[in-house]
C-alpha positions in Angstrom: 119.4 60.2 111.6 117.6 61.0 114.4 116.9 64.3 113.1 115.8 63.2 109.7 113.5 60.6 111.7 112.1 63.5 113.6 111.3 65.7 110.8 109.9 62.9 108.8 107.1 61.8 111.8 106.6 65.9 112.1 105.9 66.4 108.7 103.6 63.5 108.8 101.4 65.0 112.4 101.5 68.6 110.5 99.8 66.7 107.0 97.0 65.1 109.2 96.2 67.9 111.3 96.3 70.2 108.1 93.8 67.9 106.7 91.5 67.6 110.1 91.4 71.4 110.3 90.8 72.4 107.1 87.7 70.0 107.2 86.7 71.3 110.6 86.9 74.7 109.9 85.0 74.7 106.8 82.1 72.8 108.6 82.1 74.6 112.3 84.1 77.9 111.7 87.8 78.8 112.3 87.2 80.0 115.5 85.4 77.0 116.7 88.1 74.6 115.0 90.5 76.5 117.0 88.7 76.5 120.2 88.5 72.4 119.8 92.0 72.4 119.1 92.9 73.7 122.1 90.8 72.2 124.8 91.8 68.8 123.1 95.7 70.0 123.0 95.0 71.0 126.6 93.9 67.9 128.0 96.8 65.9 126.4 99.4 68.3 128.0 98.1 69.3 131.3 99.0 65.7 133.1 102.2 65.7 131.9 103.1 68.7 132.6 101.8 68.6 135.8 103.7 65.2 136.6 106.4 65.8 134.8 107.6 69.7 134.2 109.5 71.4 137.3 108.0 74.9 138.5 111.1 75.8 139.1 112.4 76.3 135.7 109.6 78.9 135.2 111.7 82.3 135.2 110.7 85.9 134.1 112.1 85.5 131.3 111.1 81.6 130.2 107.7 83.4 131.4 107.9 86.0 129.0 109.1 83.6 126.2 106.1 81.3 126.9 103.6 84.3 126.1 105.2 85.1 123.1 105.2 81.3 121.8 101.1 81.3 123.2 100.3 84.6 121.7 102.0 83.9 118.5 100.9 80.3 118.1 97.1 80.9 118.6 97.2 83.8 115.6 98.9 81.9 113.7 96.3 79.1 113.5 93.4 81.7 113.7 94.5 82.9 110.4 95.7 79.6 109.0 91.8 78.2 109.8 90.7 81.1 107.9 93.0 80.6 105.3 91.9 77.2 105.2 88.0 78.3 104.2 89.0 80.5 101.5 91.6 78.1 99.8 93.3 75.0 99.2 94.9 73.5 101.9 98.2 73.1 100.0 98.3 76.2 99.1 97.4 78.0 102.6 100.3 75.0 104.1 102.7 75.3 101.6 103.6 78.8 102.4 102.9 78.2 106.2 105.8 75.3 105.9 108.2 78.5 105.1 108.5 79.2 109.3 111.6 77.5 109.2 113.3 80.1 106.8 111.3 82.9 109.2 112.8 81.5 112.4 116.4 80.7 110.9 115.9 84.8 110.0 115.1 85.5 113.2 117.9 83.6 115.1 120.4 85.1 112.8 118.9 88.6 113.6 119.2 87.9 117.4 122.6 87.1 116.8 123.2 83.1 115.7 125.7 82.1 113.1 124.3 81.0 110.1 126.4 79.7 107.5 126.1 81.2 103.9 125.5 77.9 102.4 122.5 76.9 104.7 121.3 80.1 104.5 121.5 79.8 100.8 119.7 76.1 100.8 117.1 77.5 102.8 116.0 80.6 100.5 116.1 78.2 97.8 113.8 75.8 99.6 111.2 78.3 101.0 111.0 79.8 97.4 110.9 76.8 95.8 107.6 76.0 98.4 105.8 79.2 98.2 106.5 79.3 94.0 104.9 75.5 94.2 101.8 76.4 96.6 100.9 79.9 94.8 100.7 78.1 91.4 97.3 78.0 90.3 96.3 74.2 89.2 95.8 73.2 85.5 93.2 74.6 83.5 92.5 77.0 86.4 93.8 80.1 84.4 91.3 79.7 81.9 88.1 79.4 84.9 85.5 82.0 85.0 87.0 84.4 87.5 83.0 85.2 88.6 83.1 88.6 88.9 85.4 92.1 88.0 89.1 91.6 88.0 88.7 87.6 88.5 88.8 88.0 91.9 85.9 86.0 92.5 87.2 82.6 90.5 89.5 80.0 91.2 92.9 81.7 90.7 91.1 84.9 93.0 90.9 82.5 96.0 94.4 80.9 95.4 95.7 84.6 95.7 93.8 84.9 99.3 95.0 82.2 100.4 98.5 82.7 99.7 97.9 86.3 101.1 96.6 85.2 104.5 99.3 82.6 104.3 101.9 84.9 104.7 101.5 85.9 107.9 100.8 82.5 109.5 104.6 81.8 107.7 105.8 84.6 110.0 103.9 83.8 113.2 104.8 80.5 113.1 108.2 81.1 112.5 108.3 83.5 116.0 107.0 80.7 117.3 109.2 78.1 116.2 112.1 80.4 117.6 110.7 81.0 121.2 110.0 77.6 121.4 113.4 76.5 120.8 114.6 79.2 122.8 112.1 77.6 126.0 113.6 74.4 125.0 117.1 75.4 126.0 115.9 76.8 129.2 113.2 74.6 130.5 111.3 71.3 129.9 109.7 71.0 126.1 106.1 70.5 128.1 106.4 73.8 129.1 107.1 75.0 125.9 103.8 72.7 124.5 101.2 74.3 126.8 100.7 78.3 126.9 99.0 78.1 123.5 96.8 75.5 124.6 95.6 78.4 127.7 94.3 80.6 125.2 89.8 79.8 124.4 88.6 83.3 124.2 85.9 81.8 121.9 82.7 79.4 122.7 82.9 75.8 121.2 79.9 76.0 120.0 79.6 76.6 116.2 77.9 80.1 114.8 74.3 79.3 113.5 73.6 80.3 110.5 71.8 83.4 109.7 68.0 83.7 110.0 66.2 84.4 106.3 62.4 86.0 105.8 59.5 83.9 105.0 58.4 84.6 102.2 57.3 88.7 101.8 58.6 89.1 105.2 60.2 92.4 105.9 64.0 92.5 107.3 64.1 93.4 110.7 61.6 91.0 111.9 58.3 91.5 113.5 55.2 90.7 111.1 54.4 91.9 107.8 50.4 92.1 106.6 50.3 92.0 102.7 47.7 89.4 99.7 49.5 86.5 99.2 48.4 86.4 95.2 44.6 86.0 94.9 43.3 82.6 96.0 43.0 84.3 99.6 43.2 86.6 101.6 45.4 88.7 103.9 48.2 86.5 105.2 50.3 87.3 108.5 53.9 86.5 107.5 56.2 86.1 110.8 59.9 85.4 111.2 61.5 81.9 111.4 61.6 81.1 115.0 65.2 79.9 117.1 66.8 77.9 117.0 67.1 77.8 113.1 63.5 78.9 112.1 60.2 78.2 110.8 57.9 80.2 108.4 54.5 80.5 109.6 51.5 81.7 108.0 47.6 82.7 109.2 45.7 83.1 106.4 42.0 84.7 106.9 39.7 82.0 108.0 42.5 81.5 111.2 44.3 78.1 109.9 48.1 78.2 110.4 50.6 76.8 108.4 54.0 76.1 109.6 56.8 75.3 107.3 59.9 74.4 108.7 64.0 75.1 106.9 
């Protein structure tokens, strides 16, 4: 019961950050999403941790598994945030919810028991997941793929999503099975905080491309050209930082600034 409590409450935490990333990452970028994550995640854990977890379980080897977990964890939501701009969150999470087939895979591999009928249930499960989340919705078949081989429509993105979904499935999975490895050795907050260590990227999101005034030249600088034939030559410059401005000087020395 407890079990079935605990699954239920993580399934519920995985649907609402699912949600909150998916809209984060679409409006800031994946790899500021993820860089948010973690600073948040790491100022939940830290005081626990620090309170709490005892330095002395922390063993080459529990070492070794907590870079693995880290490692493992921070691709794995690197790609899932990309994922996450190019599809439909069920989709890219539907297939990512298969890391418990990946990590039952894995402990059998390293040696666990696993039971032909569980194994059985859990094939049938994570096909029955992926089938569900690769499906493209109604009506979708008959979209305008926008552009050769439909790659560009609807049912195109569906199929990138599921494709960068795949490996999140297994990365989470190798880190559901370190994890629970870490758990048997030393405390769980242990476990919770290498993948919060790792903020190789700035916080701040990516501005957005600079575009020419109008009969600018790329590259920047100034261009001299007749702007039509009510005056005459105009000096066109680049927008200026942080997100630009077009400015103009026509003949007589009056500047006009327009800005995005």
């Amino acid at each position: 019961m407890i079990a079935v409590l605990g699954g239920l409450g993580a399934a519920v935490c995985f649907t609402i950050s699912a949600l909150c990333a998916s809209a984060s990452s679409r409006a800031i970028g994946a790899q500021s999403t993820l860089a948010w994550v973690m600073l948040i995640g790491l100022v939940l854990i830290l005081p626990p941790t620090v309170l709490l977890a005892d330095p002395a379980q922390l063993t080459w080897p529990t070492v070794g598994l907590l870079a693995v977990a880290g490692a493992s964890g921070v691709a794995g939501l690197l790609i899932e945030y990309v994922a996450f701009r190019r599809g439909k969150v069920g989709v890219v999470t539907g297939i990512a919810s298969t890391e418990g087939m990946v990590a039952a895979l894995i402990s059998a591999a390293a040696g666990a028991r696993l039971h032909a009928r569980t194994g059985l249930l859990l094939a049938l499960v994570t096909v029955g997941v992926a089938v569900t989340a690769a499906s493209p919705d109604q009506g979708q078949a008959d979209a305008d793929p926008g552009g050769p081989g439909g790659s560009g429509g609807p049912g195109g993105r569906t199929v990138r999503a599921a494709v960068l979904a795949l490996p999140v499935a297994l990365l989470f999975g190798l880190t559901l099975y370190t994890t629970g490895r870490i758990g048997a050795r030393a405390s769980v907050l242990w476990a919770l905080l290498p993948a919060r260590l790792d903020r190789r990227r700035g916080l701040h999101p990516a501005r957005p491309a600079p575009h020419p005034c109008p009969a600018g030249r790329p590259g920047g600088g100034r261009h001299r050209g007749v702007a039509g034939q009510r005056s005459g030559p105009v000096t066109f410059q680049w927008p200026q930082p942080p997100y630009g401005s077009c400015r103009a000087r026509s003949a007589d020395g009056t500047v006009t600034q327009k800005a995005d």
